[in-house]
N, C-alpha and C positions, 0 to 999 in steps of 0.2 A: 482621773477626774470623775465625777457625778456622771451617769449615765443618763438616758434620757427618761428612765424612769424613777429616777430619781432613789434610784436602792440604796442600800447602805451596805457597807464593805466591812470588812473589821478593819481595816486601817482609813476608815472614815471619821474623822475627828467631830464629836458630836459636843453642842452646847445647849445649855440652855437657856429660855426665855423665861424668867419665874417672876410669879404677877398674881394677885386674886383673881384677876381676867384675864389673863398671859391670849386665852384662846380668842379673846376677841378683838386684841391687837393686831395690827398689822405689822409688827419689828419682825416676826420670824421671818413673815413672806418676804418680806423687802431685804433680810440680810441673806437669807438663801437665793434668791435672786441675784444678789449679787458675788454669793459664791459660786454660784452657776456661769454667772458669764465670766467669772475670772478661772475656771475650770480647776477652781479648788473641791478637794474629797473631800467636805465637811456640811456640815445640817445643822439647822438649830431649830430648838423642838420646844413650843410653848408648853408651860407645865402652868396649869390653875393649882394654883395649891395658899390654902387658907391660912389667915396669921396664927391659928394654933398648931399648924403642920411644918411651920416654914424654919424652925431650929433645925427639925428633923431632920429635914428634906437638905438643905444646906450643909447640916457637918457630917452627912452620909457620898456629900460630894467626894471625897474624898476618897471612900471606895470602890462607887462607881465609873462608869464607862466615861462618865461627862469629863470634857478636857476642861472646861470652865461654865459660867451665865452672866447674863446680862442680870441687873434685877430692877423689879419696877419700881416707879417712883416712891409707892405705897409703901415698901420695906427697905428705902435705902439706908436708915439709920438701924433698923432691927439686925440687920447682920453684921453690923460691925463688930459685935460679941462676938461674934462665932469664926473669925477670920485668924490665921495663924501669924500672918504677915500684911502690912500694907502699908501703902506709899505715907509719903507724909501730909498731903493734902489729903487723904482718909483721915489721918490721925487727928490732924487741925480741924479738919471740920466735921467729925462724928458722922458723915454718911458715906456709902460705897455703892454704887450700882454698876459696879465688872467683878467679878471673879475668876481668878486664873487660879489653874491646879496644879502643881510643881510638886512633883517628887514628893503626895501625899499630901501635900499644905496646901490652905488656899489663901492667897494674897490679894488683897481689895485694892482696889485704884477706882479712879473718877470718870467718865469720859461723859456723861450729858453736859457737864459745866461748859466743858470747854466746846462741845459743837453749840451750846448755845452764845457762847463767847465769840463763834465763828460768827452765828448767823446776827449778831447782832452789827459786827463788822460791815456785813454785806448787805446791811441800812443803812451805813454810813452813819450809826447810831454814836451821840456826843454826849449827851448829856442823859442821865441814867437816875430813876427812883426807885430805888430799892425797897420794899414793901417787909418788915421780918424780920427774926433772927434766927430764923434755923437755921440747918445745915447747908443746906441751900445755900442761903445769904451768906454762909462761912465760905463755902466753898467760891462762889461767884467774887467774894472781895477779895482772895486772895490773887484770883485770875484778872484781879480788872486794871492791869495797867494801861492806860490809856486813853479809859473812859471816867468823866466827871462824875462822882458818883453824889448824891444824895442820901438818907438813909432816912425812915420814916418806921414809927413804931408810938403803940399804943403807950408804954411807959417810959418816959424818957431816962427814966435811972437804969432800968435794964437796958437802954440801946447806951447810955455809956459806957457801962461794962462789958455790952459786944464790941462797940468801935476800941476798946482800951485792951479787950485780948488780943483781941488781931491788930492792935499796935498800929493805928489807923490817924496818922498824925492829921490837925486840926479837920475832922469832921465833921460834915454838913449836918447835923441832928436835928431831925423834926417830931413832934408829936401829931400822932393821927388816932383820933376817936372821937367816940359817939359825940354828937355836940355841934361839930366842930364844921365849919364850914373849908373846904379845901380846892384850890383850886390846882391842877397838876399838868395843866396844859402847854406850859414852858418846857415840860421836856421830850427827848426825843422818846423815850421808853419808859416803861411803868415797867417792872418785874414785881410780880407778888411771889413772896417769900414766906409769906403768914399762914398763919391758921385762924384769921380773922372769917366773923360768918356774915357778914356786910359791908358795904363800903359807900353808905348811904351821906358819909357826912364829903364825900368826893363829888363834887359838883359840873370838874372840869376831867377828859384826862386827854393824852394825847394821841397820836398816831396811830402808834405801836404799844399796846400789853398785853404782856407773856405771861403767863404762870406756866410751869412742869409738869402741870398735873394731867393725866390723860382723862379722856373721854367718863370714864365712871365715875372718876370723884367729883364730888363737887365741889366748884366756881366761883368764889363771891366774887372773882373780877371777871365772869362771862357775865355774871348777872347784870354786875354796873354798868359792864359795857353795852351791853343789849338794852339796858335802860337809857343808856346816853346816846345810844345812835355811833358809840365807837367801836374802833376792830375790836378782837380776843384773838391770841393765836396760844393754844395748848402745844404740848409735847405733841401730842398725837399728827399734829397740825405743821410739826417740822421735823418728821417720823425720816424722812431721807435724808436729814444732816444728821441727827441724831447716829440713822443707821451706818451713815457713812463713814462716822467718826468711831462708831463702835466697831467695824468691820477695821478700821487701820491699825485700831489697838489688839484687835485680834488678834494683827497678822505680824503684829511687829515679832 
């Protein structure tokens, strides 16, 4: 186990946190923390490393000490090139933010989707606005059995060709832009999934909205919601589900 000094062994199994601001998150502290109290030999080491450096940095995983990384929201579709192997919900929906290293190769899998999939559970969350079509939104519709989902997008010919890959029989399709007066108060969750930079023409929203994005990036739904007088809750802001579900996949 970790000593109390927290050194490092050579059979100490090290990962990494890789992020533009990796150092100013808190995932390292919170999953070392809880390799400490579980009296696992292992560390996980924020690495800042910039989107010109992150190919590098990533397919040299391979010869280094690292047994795997987490990776930040910011690059989870950028490393899917550079992966040797990965699950099939990587495949479908073009992002990965876990990296495991086997025998030289590194294999992508999912796991913020589905701890936000938990915490949306532990709302007792029903009815669901899905804001997008990135990867994100690829990944979350494949996880969402159970919940009523919505789908909302600035062009509606591109949100039928996302709802029609992923084979998403009679879907909710809504159009959301500039214009457009919206009200989103019927549901129980907002997810923003976009790369949308307002959300001026949202009038109403509900409870609960999530976006993924951590602390640095920016928000058009902290914006709206700080204009409406509603919640926001970021990645950074369910940083112990997230870790927790990262830490199980670790250990599997």
């Amino acid at each position: 186990m970790m000593n109390n000094a927290n050194e490092i062994s050579r059979q100490t199994k090290l990962y990494g946190y890789i992020g533009e601001h990796a150092g100013a998150s808190r995932f390292s502290a919170v999953i070392n923390k809880m390799f400490k109290e579980n009296a696992d030999d292992a560390m996980m080491i924020p690495m800042n490393i910039r989107a010109d450096d992150l190919y590098f940095t990533v397919s040299n995983m391979r010869q280094s000490h690292l047994n795997g990384a987490v990776i930040s929201s910011e690059y989870t579709q950028s490393v899917v090139e550079i992966l040797d192997e990965a699950s099939q919900l990587v495949k479908r929906s073009g992002m990965c933010d876990i990296i495991y290293k086997e025998d030289a190769k590194l294999r992508g899998d999912i796991f913020s989707v589905r701890a936000l999939n938990e915490h949306l559970k532990d709302l007792f969350a029903s009815k669901i606005a899905i804001i997008g079509i990135n990867p994100y939104a690829k990944a979350f519709s494949f996880l969402a059995c159970g919940f009523h989902v919505s789908y909302f997008h600035e062009n509606l010919e591109e949100l039928m060709a996302f709802t029609e890959e992923l084979e998403i029989q009679n879907a909710d399709l809504n159009r959301l832009a500039s214009g457009m007066s919206v009200d989103l108060s019927a549901f129980d969750v907002v997810l923003d999934f976009s790369e949308m930079m307002h959300f001026e023409m949202i009038e109403k929203l509900p409870k609960h909205n999530i976006d993924m994005k951590n602390e640095k990036q920016f928000s058009a739904l902290k914006q709206r919601a700080t204009e409406l007088g509603a919640s926001y809750t970021s990645a950074d802001m369910i940083i112990e589900k997230l870790c927790t579900t990262a830490y199980r996949a670790i250990k599997k």
